[in-house]
ZAFIBA-354151 format. One record per residue (C-alpha): residue number from 0; residue in three letters; x, y, z. Coordinates in nm, 3 decimals, always signed. Example, Ala and Ser with C-alpha at 12.3 -4.5 7.8 and 13.67 -1.06 7.14 Angstrom:
BEGIN
0_ALA_+1.230_-0.450_+0.780
1_SER_+1.367_-0.106_+0.714
This chain:
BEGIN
0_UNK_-6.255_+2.678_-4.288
1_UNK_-6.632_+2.645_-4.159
2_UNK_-6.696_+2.343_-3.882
3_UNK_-6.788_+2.134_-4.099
4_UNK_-6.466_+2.090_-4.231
5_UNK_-6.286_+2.076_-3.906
6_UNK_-6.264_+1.700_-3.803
7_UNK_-6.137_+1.797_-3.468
8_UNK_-6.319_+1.796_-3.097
9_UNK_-6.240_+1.958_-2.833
10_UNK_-6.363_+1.926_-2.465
11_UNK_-6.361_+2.197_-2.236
12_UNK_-6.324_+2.155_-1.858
13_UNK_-6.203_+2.328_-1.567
14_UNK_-5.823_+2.463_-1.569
15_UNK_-5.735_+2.421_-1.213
16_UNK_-5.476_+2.635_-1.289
17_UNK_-5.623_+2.908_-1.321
18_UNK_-5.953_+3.080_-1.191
19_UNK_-6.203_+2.920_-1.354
20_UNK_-6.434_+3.279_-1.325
21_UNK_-6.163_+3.470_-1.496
22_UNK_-6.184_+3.613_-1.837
23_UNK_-5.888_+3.388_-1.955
24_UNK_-6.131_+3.137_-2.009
25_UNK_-6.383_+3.336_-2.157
26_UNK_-6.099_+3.532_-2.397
27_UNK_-5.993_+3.181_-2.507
28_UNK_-6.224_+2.912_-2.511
29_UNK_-6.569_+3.133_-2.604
30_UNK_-6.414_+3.232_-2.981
31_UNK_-6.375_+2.824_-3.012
32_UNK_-6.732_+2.738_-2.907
33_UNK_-6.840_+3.027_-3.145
34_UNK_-6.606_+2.953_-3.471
35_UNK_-6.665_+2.595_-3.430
36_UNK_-6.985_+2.518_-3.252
37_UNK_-7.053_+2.138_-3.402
38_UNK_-6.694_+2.052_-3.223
39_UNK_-6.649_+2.117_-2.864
40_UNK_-6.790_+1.956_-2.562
41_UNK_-6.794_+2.071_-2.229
42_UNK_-6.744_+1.864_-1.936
43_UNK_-6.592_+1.808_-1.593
44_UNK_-6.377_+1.554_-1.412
45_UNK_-6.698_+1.519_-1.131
46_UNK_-6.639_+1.376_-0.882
47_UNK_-6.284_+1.475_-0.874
48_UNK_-6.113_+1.172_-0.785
49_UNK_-5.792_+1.310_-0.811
50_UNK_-5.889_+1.643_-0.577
51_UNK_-5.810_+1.561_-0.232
52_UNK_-5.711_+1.933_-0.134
53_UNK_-5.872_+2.198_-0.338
54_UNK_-6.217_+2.035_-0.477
55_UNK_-6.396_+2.290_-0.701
56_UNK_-6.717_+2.413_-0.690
57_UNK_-6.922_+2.243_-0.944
58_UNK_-7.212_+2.522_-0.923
59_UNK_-6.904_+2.779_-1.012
60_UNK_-6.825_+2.556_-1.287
61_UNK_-7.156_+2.534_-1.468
62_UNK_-7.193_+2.891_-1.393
63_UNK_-6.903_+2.951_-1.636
64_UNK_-7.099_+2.780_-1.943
65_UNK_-7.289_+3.112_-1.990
66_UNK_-6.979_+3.303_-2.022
67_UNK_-6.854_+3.053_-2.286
68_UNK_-7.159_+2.998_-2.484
69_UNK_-7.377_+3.286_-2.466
70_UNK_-7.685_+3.134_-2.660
71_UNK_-7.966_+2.871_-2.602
72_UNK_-7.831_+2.708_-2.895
73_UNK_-7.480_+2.694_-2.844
74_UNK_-7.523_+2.573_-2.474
75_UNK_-7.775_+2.285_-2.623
76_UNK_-7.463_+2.204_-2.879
77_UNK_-7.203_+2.181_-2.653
78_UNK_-7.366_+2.020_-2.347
79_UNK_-7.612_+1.782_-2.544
80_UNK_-7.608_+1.761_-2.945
81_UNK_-7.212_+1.731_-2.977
82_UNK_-7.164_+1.481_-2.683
83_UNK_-7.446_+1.232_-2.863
84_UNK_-7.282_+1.272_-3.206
85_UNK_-6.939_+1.194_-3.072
86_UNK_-7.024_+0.900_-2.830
87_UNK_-7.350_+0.770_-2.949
88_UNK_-7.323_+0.855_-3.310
89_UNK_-7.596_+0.554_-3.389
90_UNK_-7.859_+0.763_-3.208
91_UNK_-7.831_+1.080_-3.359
């Protein structure tokens, strides 16, 4: 199945439960930006209403889009051209 086919999103944020440097996320979440990279957004909760103890770092975060979308190009798709054609479809 290419991504064209695939009708699903999918919206990538922190996992507070785990580390958000580790590899986990890079071992699961990078082969989904890269298989299907005209389906998955990227995003975070900011500005954590529902952190009152352990508020992440949000320069940690965005450090961590590198390590899931290694090119120009993907980082464009999943930060800019897949959030417009999923929310503002009539601009694209």
């Amino acid at each position: 199945m290419n991504s064209d086919d695939f009708r699903q999103w999918s919206r990538h944020a922190a996992d507070w439960g785990v580390d958000y440097r580790s590899s986990l996320r890079e071992r699961s979440v990078r082969p989904l930006v890269e298989d299907y990279p005209e389906r998955v957004l990227w995003g975070t909760d900011w500005p954590h209403p529902n952190m009152q103890e352990r508020i992440p770092d949000d320069g940690a975060l965005v450090d961590v889009i590198p390590q899931i979308a290694a090119t120009h190009d993907l980082q464009r798709k999943l930060l800019v051209d897949n959030p417009m054609r999923l929310y503002w479809p009539e601009d694209g």
